[in-house]
N, CA, C, O and CB atoms as a CASP TS submission, in Angstrom:
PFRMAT TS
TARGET T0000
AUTHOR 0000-0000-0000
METHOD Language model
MODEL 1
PARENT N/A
ATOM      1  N   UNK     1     -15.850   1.373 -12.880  1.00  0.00           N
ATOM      2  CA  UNK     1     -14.672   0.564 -13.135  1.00  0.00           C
ATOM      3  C   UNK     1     -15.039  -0.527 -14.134  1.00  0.00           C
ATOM      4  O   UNK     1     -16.104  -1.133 -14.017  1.00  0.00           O
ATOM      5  CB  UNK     1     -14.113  -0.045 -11.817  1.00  0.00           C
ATOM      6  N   UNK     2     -14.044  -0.830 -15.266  1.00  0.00           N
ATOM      7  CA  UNK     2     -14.264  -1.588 -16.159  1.00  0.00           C
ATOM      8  C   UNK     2     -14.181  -3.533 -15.868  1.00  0.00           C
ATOM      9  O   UNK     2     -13.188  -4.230 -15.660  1.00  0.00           O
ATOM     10  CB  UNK     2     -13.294  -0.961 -17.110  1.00  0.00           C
ATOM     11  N   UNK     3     -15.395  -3.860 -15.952  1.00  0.00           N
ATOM     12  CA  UNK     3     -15.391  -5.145 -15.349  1.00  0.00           C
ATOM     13  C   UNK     3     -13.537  -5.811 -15.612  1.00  0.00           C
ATOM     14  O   UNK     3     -12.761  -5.342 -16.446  1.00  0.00           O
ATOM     15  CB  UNK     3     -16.823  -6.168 -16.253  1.00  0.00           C
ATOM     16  N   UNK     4     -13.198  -7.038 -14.590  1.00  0.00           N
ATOM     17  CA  UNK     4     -11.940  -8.103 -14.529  1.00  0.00           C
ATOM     18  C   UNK     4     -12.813  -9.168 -15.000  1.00  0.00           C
ATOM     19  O   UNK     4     -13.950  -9.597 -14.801  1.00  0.00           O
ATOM     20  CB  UNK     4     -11.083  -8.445 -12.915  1.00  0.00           C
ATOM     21  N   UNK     5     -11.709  -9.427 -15.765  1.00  0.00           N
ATOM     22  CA  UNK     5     -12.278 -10.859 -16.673  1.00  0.00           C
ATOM     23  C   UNK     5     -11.753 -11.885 -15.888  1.00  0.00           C
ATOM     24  O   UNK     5     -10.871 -11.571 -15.089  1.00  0.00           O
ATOM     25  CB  UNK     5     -11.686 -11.100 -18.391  1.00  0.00           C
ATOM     26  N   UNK     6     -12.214 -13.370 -15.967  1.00  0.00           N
ATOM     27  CA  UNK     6     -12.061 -14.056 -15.226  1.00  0.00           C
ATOM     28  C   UNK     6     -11.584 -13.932 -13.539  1.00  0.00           C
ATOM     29  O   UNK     6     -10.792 -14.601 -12.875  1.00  0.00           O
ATOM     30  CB  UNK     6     -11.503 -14.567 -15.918  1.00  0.00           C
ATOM     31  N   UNK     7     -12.463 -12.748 -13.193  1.00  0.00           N
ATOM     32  CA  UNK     7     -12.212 -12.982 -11.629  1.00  0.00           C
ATOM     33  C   UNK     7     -13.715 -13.593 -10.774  1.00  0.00           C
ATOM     34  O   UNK     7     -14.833 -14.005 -11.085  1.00  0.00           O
ATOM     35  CB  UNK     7     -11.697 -11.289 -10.909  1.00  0.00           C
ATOM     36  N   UNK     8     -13.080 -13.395  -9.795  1.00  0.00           N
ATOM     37  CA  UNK     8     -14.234 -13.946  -9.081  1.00  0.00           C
ATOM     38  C   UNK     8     -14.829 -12.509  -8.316  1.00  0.00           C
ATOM     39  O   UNK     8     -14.028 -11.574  -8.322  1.00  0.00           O
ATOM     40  CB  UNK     8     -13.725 -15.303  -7.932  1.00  0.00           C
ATOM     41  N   UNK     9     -15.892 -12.311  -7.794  1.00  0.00           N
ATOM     42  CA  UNK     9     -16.627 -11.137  -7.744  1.00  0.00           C
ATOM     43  C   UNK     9     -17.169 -11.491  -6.325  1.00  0.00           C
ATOM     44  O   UNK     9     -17.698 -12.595  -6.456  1.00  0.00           O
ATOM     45  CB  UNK     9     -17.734 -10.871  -9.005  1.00  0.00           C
ATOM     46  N   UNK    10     -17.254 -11.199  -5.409  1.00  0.00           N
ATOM     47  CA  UNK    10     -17.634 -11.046  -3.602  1.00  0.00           C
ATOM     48  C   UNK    10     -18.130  -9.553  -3.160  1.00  0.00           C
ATOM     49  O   UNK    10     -17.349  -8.610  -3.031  1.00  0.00           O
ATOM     50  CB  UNK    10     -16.049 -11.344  -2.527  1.00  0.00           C
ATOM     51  N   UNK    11     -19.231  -9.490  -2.992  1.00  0.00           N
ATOM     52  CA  UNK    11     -19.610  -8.161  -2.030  1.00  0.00           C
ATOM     53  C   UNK    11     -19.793  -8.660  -0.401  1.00  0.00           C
ATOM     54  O   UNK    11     -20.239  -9.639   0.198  1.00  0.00           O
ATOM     55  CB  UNK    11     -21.268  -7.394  -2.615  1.00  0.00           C
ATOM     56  N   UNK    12     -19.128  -7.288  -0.067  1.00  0.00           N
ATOM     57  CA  UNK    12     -18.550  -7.293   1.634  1.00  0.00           C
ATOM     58  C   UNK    12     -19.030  -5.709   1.977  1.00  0.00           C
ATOM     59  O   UNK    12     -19.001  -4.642   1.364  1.00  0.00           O
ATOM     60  CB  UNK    12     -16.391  -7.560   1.881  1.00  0.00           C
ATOM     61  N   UNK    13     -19.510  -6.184   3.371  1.00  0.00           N
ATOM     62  CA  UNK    13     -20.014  -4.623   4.199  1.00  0.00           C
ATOM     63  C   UNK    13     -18.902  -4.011   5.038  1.00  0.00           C
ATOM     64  O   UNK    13     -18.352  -4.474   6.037  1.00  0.00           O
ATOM     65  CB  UNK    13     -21.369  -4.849   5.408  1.00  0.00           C
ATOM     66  N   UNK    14     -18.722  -2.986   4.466  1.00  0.00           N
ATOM     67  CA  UNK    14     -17.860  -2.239   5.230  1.00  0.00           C
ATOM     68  C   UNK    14     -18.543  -1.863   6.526  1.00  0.00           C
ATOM     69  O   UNK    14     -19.738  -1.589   6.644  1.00  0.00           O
ATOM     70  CB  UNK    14     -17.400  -1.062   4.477  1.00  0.00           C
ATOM     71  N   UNK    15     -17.461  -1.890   7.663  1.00  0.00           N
ATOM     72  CA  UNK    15     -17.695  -1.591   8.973  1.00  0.00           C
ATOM     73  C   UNK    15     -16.410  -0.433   9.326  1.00  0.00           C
ATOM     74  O   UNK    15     -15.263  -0.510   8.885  1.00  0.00           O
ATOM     75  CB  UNK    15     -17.700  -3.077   9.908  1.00  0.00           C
ATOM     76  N   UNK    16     -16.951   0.642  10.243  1.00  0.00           N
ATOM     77  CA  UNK    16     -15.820   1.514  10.626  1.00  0.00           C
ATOM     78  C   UNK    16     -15.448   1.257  12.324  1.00  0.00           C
ATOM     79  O   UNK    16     -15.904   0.615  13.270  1.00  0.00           O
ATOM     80  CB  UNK    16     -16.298   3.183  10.284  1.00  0.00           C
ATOM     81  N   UNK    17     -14.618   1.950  12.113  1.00  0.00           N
ATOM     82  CA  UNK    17     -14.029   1.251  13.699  1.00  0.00           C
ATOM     83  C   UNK    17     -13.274   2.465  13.973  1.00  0.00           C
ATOM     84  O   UNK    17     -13.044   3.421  13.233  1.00  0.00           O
ATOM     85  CB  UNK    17     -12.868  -0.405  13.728  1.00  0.00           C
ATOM     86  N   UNK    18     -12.885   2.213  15.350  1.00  0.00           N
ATOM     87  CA  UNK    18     -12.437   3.337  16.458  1.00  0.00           C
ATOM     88  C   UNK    18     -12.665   4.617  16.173  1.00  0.00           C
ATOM     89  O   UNK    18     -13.343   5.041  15.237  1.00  0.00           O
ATOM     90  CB  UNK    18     -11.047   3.355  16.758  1.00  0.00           C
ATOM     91  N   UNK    19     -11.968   5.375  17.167  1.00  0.00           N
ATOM     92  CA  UNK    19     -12.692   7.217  17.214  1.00  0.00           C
ATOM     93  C   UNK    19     -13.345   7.832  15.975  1.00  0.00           C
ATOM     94  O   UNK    19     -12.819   8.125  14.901  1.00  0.00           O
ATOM     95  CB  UNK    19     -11.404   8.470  17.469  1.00  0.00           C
ATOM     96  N   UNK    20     -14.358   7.935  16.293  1.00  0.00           N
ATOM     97  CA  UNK    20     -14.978   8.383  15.113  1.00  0.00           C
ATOM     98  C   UNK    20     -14.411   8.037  13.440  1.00  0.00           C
ATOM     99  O   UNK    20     -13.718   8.696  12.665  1.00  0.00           O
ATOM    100  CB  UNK    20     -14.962   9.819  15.369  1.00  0.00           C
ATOM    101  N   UNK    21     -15.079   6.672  13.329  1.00  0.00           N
ATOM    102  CA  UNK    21     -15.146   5.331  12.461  1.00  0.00           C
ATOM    103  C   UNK    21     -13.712   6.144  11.604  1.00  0.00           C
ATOM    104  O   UNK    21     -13.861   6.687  10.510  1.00  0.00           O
ATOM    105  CB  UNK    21     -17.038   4.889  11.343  1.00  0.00           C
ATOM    106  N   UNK    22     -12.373   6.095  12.328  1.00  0.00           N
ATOM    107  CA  UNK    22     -10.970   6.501  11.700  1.00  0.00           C
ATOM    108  C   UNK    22     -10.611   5.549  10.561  1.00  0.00           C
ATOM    109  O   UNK    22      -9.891   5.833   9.604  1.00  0.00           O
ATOM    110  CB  UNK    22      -9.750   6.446  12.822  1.00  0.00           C
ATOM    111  N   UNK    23     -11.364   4.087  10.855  1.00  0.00           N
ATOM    112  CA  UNK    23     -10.476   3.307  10.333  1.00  0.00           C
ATOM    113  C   UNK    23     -11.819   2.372   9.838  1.00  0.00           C
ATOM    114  O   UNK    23     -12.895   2.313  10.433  1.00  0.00           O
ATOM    115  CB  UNK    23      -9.187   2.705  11.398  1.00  0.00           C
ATOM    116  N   UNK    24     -11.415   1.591   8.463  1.00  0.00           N
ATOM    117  CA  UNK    24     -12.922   1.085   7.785  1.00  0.00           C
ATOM    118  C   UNK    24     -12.492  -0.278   7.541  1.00  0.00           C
ATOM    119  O   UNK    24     -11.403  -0.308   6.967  1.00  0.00           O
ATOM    120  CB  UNK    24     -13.544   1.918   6.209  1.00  0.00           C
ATOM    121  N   UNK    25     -12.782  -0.941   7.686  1.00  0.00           N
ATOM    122  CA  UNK    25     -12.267  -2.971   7.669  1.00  0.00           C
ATOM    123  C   UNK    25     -13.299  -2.874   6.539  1.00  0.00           C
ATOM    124  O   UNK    25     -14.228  -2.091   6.343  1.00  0.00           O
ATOM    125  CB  UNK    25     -12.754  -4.527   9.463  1.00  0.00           C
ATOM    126  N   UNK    26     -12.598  -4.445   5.529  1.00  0.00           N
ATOM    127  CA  UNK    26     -13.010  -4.902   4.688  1.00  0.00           C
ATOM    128  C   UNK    26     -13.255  -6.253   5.219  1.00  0.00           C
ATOM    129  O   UNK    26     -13.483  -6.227   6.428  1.00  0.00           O
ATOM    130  CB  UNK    26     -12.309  -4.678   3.665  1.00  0.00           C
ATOM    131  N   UNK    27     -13.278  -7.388   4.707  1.00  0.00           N
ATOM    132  CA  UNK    27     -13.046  -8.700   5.163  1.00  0.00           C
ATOM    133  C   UNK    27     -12.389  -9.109   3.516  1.00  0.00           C
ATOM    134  O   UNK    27     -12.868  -9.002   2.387  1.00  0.00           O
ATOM    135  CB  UNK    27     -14.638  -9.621   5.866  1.00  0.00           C
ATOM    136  N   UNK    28     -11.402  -9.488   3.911  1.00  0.00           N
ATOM    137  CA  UNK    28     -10.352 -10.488   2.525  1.00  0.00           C
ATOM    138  C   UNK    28     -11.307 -11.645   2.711  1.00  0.00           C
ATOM    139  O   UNK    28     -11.550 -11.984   3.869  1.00  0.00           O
ATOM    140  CB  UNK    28      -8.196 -11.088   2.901  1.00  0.00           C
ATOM    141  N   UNK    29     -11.908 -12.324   1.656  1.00  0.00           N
ATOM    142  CA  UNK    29     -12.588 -13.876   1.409  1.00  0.00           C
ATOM    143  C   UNK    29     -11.133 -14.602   1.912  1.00  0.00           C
ATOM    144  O   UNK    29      -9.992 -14.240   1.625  1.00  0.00           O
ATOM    145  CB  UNK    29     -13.202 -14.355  -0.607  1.00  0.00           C
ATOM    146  N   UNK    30     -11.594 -15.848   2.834  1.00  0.00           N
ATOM    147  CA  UNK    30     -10.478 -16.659   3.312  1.00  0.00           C
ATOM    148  C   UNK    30     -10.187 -17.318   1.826  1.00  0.00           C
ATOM    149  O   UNK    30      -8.963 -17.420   1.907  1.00  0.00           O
ATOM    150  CB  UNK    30     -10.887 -17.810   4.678  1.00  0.00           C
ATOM    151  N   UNK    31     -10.458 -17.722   0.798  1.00  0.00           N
ATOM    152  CA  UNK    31     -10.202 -18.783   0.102  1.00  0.00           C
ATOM    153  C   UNK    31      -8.943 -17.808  -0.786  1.00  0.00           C
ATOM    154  O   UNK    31      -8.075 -18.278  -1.522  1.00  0.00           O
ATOM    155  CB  UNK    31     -11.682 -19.533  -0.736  1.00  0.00           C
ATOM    156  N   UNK    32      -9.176 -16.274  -0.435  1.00  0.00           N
ATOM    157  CA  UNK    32      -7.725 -16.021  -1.090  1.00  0.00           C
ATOM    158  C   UNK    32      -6.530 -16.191  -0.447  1.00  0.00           C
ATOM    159  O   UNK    32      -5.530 -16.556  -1.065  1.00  0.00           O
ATOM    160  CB  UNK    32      -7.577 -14.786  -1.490  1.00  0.00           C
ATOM    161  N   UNK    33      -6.522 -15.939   0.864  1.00  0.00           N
ATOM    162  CA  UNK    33      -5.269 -16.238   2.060  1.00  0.00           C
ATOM    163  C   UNK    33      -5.307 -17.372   1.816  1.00  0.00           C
ATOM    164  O   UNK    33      -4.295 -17.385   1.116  1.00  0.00           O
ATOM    165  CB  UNK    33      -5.369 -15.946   3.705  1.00  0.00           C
ATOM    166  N   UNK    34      -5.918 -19.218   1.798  1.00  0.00           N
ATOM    167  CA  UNK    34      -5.606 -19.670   1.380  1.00  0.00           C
ATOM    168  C   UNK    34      -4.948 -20.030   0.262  1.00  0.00           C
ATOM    169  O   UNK    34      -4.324 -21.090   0.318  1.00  0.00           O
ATOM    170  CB  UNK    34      -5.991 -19.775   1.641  1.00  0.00           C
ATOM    171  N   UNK    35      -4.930 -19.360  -0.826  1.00  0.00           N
ATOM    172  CA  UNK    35      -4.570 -19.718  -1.903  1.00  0.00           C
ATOM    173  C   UNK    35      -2.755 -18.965  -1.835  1.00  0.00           C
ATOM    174  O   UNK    35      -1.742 -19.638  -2.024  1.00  0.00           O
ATOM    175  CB  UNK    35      -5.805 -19.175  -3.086  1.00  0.00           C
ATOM    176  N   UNK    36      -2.772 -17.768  -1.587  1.00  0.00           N
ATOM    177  CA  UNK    36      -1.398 -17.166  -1.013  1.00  0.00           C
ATOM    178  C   UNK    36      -0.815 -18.012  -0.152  1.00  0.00           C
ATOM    179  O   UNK    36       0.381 -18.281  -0.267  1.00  0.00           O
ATOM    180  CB  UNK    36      -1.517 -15.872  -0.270  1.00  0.00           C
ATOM    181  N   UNK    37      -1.612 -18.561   0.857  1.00  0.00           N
ATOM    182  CA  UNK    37      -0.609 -19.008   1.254  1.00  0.00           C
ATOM    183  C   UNK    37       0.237 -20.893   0.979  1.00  0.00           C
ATOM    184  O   UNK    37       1.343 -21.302   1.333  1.00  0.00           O
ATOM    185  CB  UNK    37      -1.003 -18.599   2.509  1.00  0.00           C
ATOM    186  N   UNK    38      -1.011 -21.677   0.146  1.00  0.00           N
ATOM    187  CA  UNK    38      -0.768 -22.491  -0.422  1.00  0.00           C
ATOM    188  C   UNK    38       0.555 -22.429  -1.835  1.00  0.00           C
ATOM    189  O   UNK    38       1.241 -23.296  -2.377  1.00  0.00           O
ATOM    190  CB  UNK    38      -2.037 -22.749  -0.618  1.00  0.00           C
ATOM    191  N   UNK    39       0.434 -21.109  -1.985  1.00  0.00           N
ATOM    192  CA  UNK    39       1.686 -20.823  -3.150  1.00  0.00           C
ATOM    193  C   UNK    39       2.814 -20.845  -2.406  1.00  0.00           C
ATOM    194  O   UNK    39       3.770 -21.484  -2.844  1.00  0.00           O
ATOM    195  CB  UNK    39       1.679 -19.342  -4.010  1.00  0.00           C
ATOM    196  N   UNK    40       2.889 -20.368  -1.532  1.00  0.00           N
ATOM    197  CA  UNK    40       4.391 -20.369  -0.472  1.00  0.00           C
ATOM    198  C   UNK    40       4.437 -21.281   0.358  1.00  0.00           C
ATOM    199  O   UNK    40       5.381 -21.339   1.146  1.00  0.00           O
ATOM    200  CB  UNK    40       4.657 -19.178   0.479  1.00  0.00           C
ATOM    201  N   UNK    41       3.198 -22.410   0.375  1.00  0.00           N
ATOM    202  CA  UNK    41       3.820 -23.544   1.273  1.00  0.00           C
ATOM    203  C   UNK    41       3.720 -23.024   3.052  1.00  0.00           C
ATOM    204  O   UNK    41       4.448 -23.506   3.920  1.00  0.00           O
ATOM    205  CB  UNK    41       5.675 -23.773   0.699  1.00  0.00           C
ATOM    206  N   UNK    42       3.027 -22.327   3.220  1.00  0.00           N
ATOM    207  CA  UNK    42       2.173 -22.272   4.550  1.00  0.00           C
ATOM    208  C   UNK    42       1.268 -21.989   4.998  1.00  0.00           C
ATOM    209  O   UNK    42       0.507 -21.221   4.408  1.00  0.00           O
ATOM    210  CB  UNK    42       2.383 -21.916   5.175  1.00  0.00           C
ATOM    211  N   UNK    43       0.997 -22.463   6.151  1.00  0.00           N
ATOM    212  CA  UNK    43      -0.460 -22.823   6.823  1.00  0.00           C
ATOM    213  C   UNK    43      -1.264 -21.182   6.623  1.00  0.00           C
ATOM    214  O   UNK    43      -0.560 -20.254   6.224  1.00  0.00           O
ATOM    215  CB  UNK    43      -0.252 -23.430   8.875  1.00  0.00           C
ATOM    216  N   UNK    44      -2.495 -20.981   6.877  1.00  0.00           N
ATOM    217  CA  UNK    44      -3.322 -19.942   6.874  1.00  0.00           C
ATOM    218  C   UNK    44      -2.056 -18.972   8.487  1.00  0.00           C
ATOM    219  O   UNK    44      -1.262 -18.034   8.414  1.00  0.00           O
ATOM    220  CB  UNK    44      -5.455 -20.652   7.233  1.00  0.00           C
ATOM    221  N   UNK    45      -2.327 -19.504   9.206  1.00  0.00           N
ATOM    222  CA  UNK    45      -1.472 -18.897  10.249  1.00  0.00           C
ATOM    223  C   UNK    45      -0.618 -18.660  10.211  1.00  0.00           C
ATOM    224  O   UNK    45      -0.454 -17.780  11.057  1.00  0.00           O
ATOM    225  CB  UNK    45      -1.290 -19.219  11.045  1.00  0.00           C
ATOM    226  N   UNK    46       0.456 -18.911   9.604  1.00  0.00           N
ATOM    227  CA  UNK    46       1.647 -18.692   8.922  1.00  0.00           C
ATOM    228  C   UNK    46       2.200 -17.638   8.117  1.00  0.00           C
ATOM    229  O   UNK    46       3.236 -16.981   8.216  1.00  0.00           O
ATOM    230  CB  UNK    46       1.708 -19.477   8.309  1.00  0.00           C
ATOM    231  N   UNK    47       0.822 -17.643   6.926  1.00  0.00           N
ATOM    232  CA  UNK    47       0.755 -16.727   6.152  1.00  0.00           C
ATOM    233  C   UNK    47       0.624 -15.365   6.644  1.00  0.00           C
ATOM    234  O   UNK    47       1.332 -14.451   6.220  1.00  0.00           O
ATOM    235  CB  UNK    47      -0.089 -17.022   5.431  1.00  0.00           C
ATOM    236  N   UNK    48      -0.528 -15.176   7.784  1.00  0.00           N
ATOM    237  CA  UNK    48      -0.937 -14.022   8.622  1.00  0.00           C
ATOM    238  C   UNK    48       0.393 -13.762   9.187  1.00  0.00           C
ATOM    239  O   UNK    48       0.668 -12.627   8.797  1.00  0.00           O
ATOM    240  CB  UNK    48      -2.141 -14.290   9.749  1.00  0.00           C
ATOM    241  N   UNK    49       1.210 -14.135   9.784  1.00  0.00           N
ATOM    242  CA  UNK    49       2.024 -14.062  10.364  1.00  0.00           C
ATOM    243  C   UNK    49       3.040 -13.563   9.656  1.00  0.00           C
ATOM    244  O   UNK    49       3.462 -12.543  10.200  1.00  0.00           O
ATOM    245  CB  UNK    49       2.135 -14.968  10.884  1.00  0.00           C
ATOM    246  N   UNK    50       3.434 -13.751   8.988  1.00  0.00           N
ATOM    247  CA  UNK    50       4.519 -13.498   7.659  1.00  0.00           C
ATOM    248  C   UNK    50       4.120 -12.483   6.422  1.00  0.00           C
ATOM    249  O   UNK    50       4.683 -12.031   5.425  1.00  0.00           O
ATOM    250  CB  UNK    50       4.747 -14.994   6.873  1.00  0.00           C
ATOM    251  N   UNK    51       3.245 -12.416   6.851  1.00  0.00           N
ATOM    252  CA  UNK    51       2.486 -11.012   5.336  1.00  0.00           C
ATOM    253  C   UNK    51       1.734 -10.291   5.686  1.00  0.00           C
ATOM    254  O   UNK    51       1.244 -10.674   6.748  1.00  0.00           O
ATOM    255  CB  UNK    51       1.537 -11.423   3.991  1.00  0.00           C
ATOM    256  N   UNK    52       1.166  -8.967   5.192  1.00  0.00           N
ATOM    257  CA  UNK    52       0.652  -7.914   5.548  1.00  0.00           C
ATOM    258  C   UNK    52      -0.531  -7.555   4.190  1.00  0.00           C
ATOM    259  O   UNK    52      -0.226  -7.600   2.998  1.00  0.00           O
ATOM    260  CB  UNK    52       1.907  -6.858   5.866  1.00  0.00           C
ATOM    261  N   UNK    53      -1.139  -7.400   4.431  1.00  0.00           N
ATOM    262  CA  UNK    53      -2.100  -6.306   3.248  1.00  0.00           C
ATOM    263  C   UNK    53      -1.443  -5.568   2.771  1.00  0.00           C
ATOM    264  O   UNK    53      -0.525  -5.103   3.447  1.00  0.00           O
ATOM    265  CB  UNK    53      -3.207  -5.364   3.665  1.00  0.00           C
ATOM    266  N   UNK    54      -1.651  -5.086   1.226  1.00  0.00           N
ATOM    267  CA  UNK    54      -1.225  -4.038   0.821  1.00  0.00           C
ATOM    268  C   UNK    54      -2.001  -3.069   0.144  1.00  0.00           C
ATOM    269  O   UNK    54      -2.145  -3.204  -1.071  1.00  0.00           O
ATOM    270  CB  UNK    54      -0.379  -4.317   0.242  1.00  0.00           C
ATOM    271  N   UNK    55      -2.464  -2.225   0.661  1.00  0.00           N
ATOM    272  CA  UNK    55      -3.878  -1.482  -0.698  1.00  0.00           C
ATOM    273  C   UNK    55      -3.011  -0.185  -1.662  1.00  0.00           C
ATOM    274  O   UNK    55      -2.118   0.590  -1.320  1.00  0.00           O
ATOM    275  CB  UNK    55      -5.761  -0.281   0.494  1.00  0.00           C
ATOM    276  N   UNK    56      -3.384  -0.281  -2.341  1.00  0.00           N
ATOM    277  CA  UNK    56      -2.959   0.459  -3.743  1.00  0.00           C
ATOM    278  C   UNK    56      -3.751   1.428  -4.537  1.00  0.00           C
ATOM    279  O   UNK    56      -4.379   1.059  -5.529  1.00  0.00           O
ATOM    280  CB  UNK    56      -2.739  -0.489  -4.691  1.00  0.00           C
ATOM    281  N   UNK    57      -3.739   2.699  -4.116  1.00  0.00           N
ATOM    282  CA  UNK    57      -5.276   3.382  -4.846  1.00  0.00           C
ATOM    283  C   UNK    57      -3.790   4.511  -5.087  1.00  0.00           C
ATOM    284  O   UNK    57      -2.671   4.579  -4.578  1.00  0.00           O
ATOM    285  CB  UNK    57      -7.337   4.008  -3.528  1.00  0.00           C
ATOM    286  N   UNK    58      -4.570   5.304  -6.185  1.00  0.00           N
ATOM    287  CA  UNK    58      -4.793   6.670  -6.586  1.00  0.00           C
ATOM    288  C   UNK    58      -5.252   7.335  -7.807  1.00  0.00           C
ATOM    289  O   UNK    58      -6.350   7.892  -7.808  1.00  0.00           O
ATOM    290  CB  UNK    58      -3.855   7.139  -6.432  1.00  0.00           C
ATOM    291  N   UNK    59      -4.519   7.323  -8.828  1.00  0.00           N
ATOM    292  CA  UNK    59      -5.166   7.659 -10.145  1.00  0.00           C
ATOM    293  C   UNK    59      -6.112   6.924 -10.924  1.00  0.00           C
ATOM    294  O   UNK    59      -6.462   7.026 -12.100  1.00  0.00           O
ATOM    295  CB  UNK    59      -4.306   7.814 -10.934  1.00  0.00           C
ATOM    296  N   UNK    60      -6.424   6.204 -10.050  1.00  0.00           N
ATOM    297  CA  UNK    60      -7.271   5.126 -11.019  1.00  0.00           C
ATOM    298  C   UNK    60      -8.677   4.395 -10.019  1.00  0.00           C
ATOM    299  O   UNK    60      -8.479   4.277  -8.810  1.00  0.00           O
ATOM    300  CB  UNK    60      -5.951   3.621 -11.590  1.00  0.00           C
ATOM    301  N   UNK    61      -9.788   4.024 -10.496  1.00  0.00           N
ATOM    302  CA  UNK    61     -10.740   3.615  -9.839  1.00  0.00           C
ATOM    303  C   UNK    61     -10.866   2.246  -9.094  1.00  0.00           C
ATOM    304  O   UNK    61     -10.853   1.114  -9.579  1.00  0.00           O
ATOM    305  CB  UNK    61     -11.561   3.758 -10.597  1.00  0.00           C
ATOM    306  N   UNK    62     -11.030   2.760  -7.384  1.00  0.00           N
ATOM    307  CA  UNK    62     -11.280   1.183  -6.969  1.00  0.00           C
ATOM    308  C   UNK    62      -9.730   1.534  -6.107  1.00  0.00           C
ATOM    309  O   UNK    62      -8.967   2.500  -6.095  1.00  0.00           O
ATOM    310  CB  UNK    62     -11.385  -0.402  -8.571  1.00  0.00           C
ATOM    311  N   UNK    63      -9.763  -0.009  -5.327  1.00  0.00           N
ATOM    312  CA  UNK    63      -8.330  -0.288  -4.837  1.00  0.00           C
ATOM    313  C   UNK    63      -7.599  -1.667  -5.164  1.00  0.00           C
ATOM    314  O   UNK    63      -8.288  -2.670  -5.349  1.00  0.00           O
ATOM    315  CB  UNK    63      -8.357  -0.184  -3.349  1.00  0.00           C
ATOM    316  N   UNK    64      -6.628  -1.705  -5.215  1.00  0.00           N
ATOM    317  CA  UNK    64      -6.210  -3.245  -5.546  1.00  0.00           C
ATOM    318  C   UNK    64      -5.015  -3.735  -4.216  1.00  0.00           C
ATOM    319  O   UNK    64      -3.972  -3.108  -4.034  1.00  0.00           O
ATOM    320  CB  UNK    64      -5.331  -3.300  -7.406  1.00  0.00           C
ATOM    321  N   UNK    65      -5.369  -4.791  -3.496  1.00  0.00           N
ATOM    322  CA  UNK    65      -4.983  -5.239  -2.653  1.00  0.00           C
ATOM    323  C   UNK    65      -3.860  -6.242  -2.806  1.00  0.00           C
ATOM    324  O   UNK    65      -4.323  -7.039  -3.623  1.00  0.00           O
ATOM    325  CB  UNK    65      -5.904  -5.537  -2.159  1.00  0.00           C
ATOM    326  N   UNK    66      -2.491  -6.705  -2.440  1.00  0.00           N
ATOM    327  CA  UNK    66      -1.536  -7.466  -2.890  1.00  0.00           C
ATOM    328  C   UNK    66      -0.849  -8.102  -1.471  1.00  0.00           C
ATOM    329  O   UNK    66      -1.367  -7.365  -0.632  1.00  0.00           O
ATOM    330  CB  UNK    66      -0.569  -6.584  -3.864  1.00  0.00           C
ATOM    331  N   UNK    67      -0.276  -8.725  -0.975  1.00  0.00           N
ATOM    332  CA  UNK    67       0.558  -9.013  -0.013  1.00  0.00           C
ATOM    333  C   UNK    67       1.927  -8.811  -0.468  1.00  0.00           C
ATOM    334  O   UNK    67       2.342  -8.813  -1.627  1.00  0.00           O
ATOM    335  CB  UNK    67       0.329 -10.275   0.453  1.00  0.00           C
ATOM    336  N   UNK    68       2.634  -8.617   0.738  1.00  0.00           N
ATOM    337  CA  UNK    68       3.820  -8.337   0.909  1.00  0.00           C
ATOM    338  C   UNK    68       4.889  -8.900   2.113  1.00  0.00           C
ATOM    339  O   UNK    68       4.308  -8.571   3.147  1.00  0.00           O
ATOM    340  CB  UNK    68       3.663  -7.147   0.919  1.00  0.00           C
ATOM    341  N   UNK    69       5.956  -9.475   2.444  1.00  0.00           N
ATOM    342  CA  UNK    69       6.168 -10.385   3.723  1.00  0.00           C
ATOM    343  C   UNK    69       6.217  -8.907   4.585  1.00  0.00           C
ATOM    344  O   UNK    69       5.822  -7.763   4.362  1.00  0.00           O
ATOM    345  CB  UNK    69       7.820 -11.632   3.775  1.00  0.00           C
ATOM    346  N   UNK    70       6.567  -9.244   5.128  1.00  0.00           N
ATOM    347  CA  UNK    70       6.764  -8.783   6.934  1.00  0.00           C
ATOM    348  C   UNK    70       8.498  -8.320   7.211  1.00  0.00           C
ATOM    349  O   UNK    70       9.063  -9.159   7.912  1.00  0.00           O
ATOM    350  CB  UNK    70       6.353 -10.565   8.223  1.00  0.00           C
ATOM    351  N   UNK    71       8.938  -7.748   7.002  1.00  0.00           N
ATOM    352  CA  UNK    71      10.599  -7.230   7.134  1.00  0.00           C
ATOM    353  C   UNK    71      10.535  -7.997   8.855  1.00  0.00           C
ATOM    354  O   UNK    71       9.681  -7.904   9.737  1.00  0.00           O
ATOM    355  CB  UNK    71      10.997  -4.849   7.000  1.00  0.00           C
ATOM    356  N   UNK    72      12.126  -8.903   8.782  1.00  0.00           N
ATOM    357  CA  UNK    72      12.440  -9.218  10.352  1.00  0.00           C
ATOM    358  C   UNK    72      12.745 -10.418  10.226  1.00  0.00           C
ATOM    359  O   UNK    72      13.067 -11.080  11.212  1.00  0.00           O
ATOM    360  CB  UNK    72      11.332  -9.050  11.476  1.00  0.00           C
TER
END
């Protein structure tokens, strides 16, 4: 994948989880949920509460992660 210019760069260990590792956690760096949620004007808890992950893969290398609110 072709380096992002001006981003910031974090390596994280993937861990798998339940029946035969079905499901693989990342860890999001808190200082981005902060920052999401400082754009909308609420608390870290707030934000969790009101938004979801979004991952985005297919034709292209890598995944790109976005939030989205919560329908309700």
């Amino acid at each position: 994948m072709a380096e992002i210019k001006d981003a910031y760069k974090r390596r994280y260990k993937m861990r798998s989880l339940g029946e035969d590792g079905l499901n693989i956690v990342v860890s999001i760096p808190r200082v981005v949920i902060e920052r999401e949620a400082e754009k909308r004007g609420l608390t870290i808890r707030g934000f969790l509460e009101q938004f979801r992950a979004v991952a985005q893969f297919d034709n292209f290398e890598g995944v790109v992660y976005t939030f989205e609110g919560i329908p309700g």
